[in-house]
N, C-alpha and C positions, 0 to 999 in steps of 0.2 A: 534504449529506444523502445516503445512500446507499439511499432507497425513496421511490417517491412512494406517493400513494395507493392500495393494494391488488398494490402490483407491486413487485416488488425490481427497481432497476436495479445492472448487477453493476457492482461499483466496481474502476476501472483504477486501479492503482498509478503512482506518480511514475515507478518500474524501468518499468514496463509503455511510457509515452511516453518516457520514454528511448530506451531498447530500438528500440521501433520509428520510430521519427524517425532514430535512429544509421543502419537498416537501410534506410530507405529512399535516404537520403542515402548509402548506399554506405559510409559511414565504416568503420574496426573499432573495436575497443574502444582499442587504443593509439591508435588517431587522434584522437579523439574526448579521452583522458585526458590527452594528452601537455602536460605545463607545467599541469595543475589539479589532478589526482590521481592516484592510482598505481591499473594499470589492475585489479589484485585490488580497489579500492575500488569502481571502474566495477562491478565485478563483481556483487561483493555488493548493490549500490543496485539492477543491474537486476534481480536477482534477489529483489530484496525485502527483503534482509537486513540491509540497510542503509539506514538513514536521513540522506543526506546533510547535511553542514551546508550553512545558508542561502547561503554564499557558494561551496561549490561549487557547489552545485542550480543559483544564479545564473549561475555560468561554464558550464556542460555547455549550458544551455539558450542562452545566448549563442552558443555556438558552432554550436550547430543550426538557429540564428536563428529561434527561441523566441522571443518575448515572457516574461522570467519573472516580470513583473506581472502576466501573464495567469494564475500559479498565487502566489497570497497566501499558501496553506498547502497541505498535503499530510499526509498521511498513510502512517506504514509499513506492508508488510505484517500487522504484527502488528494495530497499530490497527484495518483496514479487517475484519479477522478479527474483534475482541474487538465492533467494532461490527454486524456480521452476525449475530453471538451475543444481545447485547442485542435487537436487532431479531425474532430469533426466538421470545426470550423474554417479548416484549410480543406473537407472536402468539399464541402459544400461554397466554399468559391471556387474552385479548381471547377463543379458542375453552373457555375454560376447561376445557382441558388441562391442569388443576394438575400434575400428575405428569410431563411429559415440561419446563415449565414449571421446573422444580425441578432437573431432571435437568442442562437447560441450564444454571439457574444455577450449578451445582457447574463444570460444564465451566466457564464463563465464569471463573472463581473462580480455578479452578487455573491454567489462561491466562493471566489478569492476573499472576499471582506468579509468571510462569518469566519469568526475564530475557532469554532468548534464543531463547526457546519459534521455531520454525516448521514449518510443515506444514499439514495439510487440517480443516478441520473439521469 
């Protein structure tokens, strides 16, 4: 869930504990990549634009000595985006704000349908 009750809590990316788990541990990106993926992959997961598969997700976090049962599922940056959008748009009918309400949903709409869509919302 990416809000509790009346409050957004902002949601950290899979890249995002990557990232910094690599960084605290000192590692670099070829350290971290070497014999699981190629480190342009590294790249793009930490940066969000990438959705690892399950068994890399499982080696990187291995390596960092992660638990990766401790993350079941994740979410891409896109995802974590298109669901900040929905969330917006159930608040602004809850203030019945129909009109920014709308506005959202056209954003969310076009969002959903770009393949490769990323950036700010």
């Amino acid at each position: 869930m990416l809000y509790g009750k009346g409050e957004i809590i902002v949601p950290i990316t899979i890249g995002d504990i990557i990232r910094s788990t690599r960084k605290k541990k000192r590692l670099s990106q070829e350290e971290l990549a070497h014999g699981i993926c190629a480190v342009s992959t590294l790249s793009r997961i930490e940066n969000g634009t990438q959705t690892p598969q399950r068994s890399t997700f499982d080696a990187l976090m291995r390596r960092l000595d992660l638990p990766p049962e401790v993350f079941p599922s994740y979410q891409s940056e896109r995802e974590v985006t298109l669901n900040l959008l929905k969330h917006k748009i159930d608040q602004s009918i809850e203030a019945e704000n129909y009109d920014e309400a709308k506005a959202l949903s056209r954003k969310w709409r076009v969002r959903r349908n770009l393949r490769w869509w990323t950036g700010n919302t």
